[in-house]
DRENPA-3360 file (N, C-alpha, C; in nm, 2 decimals, always signed):
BEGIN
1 = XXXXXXXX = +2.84/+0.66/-1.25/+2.73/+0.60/-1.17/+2.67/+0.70/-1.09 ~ +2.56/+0.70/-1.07/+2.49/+0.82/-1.01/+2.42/+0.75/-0.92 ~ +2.36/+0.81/-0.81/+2.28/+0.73/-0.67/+2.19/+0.86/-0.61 ~ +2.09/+0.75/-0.51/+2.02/+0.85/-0.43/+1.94/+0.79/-0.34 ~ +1.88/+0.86/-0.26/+1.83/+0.82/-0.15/+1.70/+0.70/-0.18 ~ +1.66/+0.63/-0.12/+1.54/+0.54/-0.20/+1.46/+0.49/-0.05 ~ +1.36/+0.46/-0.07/+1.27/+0.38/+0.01/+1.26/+0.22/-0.04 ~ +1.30/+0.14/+0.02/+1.28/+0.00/-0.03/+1.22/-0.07/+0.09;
9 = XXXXXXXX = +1.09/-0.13/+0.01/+0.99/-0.22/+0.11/+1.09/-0.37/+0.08 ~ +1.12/-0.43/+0.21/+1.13/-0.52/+0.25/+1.07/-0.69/+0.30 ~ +1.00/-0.76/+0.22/+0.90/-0.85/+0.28/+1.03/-1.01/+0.31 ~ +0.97/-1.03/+0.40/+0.99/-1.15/+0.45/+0.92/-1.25/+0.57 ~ +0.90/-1.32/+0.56/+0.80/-1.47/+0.56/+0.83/-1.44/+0.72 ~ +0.75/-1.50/+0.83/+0.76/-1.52/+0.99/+0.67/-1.67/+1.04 ~ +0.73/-1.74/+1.11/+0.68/-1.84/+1.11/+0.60/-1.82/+1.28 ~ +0.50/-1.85/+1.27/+0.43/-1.85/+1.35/+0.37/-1.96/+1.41;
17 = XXXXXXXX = +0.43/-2.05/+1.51/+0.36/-2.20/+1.54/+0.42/-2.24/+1.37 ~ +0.26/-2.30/+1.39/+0.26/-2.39/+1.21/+0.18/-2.32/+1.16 ~ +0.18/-2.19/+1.16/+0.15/-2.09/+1.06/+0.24/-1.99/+1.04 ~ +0.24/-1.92/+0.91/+0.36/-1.80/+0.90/+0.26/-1.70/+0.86 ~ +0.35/-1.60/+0.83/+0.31/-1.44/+0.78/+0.38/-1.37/+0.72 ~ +0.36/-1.28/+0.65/+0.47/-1.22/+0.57/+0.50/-1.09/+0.62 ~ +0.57/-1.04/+0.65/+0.55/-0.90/+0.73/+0.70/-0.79/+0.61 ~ +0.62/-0.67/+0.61/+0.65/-0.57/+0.50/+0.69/-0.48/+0.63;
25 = XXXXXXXX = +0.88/-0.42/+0.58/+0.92/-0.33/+0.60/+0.97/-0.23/+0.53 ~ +0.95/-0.09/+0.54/+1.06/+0.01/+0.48/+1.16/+0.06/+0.53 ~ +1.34/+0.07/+0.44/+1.42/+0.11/+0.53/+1.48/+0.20/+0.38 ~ +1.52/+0.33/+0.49/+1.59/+0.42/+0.39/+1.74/+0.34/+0.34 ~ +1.79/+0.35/+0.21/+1.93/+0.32/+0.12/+1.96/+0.42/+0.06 ~ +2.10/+0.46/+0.01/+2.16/+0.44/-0.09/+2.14/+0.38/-0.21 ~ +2.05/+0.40/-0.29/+2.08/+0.33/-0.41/+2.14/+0.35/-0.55 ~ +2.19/+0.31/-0.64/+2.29/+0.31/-0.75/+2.25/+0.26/-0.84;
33 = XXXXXXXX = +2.26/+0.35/-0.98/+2.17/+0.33/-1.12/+2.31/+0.31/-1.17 ~ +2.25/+0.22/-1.28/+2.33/+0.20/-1.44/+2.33/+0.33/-1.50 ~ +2.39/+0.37/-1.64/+2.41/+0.44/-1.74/+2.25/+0.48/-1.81 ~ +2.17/+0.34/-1.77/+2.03/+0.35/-1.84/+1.91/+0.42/-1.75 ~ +1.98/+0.47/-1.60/+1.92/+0.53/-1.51/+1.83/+0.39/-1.42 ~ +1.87/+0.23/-1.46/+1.82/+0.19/-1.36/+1.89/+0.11/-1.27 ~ +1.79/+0.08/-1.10/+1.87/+0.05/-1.01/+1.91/-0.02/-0.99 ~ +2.08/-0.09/-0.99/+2.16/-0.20/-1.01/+2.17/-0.23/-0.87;
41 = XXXXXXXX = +2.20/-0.14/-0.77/+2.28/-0.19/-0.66/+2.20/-0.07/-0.56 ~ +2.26/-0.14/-0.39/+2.23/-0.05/-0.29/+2.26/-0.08/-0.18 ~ +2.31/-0.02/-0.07/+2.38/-0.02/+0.02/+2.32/-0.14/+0.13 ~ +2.42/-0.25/+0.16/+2.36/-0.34/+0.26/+2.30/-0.33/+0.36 ~ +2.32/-0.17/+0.44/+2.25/-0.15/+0.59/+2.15/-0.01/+0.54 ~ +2.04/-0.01/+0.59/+1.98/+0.09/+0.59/+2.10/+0.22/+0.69 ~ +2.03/+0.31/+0.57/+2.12/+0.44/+0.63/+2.06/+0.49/+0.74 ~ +2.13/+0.57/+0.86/+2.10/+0.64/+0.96/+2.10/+0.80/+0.94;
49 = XXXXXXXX = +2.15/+0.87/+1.08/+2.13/+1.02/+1.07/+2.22/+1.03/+1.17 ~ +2.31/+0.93/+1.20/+2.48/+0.93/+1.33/+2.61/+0.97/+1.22 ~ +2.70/+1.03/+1.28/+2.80/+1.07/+1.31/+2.88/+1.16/+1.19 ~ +2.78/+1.27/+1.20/+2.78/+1.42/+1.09/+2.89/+1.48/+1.15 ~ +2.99/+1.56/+1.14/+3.08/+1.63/+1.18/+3.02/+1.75/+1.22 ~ +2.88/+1.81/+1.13/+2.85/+1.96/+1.16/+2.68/+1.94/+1.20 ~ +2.62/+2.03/+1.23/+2.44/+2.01/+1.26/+2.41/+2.05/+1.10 ~ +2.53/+2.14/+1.02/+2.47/+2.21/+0.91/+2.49/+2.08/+0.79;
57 = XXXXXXXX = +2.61/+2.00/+0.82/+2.58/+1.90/+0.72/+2.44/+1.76/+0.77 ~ +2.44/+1.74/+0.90/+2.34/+1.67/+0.92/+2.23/+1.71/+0.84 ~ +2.20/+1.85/+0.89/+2.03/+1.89/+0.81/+2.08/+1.90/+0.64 ~ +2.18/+1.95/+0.61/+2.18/+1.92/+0.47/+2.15/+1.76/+0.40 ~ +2.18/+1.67/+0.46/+2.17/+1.51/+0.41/+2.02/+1.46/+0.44 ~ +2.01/+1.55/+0.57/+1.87/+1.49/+0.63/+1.75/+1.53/+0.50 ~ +1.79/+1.70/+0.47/+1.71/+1.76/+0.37/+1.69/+1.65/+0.26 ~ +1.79/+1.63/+0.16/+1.82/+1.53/+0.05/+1.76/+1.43/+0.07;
65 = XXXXXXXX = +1.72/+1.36/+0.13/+1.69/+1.22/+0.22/+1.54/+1.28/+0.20 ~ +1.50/+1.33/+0.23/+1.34/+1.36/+0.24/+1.28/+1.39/+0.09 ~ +1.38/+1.50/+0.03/+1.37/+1.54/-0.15/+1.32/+1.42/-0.18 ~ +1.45/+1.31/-0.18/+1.49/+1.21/-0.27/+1.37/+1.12/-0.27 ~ +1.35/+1.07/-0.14/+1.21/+1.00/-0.11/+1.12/+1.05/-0.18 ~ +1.07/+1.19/-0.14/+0.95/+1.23/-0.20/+0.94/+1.26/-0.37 ~ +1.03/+1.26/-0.40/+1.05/+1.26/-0.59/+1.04/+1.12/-0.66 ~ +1.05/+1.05/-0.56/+1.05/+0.89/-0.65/+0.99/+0.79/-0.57;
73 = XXXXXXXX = +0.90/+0.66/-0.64/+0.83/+0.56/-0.51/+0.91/+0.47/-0.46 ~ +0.87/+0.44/-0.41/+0.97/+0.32/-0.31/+1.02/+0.22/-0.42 ~ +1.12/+0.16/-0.36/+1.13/+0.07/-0.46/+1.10/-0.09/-0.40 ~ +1.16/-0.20/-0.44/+1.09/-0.33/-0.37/+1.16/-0.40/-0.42 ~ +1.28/-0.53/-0.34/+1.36/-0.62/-0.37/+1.25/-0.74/-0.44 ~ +1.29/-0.77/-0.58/+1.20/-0.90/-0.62/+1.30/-0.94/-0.69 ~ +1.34/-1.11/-0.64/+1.45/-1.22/-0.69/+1.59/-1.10/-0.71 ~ +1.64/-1.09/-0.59/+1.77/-0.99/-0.58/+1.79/-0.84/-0.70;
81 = XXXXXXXX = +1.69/-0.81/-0.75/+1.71/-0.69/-0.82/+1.62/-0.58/-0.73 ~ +1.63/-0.45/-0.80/+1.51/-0.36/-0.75/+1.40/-0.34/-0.83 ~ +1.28/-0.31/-0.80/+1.19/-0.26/-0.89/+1.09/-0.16/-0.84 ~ +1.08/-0.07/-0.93/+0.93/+0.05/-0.86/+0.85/-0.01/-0.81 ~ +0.81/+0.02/-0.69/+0.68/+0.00/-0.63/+0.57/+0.08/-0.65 ~ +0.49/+0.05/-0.73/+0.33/+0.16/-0.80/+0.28/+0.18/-0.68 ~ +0.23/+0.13/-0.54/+0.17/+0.16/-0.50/+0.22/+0.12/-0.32 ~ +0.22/+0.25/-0.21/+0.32/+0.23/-0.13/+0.24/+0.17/-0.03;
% end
């Protein structure tokens, strides 16, 4: 199983009075591919940048985390799976 860093937009409904809204977030994950390269699973809490042992491993994760993002588009929870987002 292979994984990596991912952007996933998060939407969910806000009720406002007796109106609502949908309001869209992005939070960095962990995410986890099948064998076929696609993404089955991902980590329940958005990842942070707390409690590195070294500054040199910090910036090395922090680095990857930026790669990773920038190599691939966000992705987007629809009916509990993941899917590319075409357009961020």
């Amino acid at each position: 199983m292979t994984w990596n860093f991912r952007i996933i937009r998060k939407t969910r409904r806000v009720k406002l009075g007796k109106r609502s809204k949908i309001i869209h977030n992005y939070d960095l994950h962990e995410v986890y591919y099948n064998s076929k390269g696609e993404p089955t699973s991902w980590t329940e809490k958005p990842i942070d940048a707390n409690g590195y042992e070294s500054i040199r491993e910090m910036q090395e994760t922090l680095c990857r985390m930026l790669a990773d993002t920038l190599a691939s588009p966000p992705l987007e929870i629809c009916k509990g799976k993941l899917k590319e987002r075409r357009t961020p």
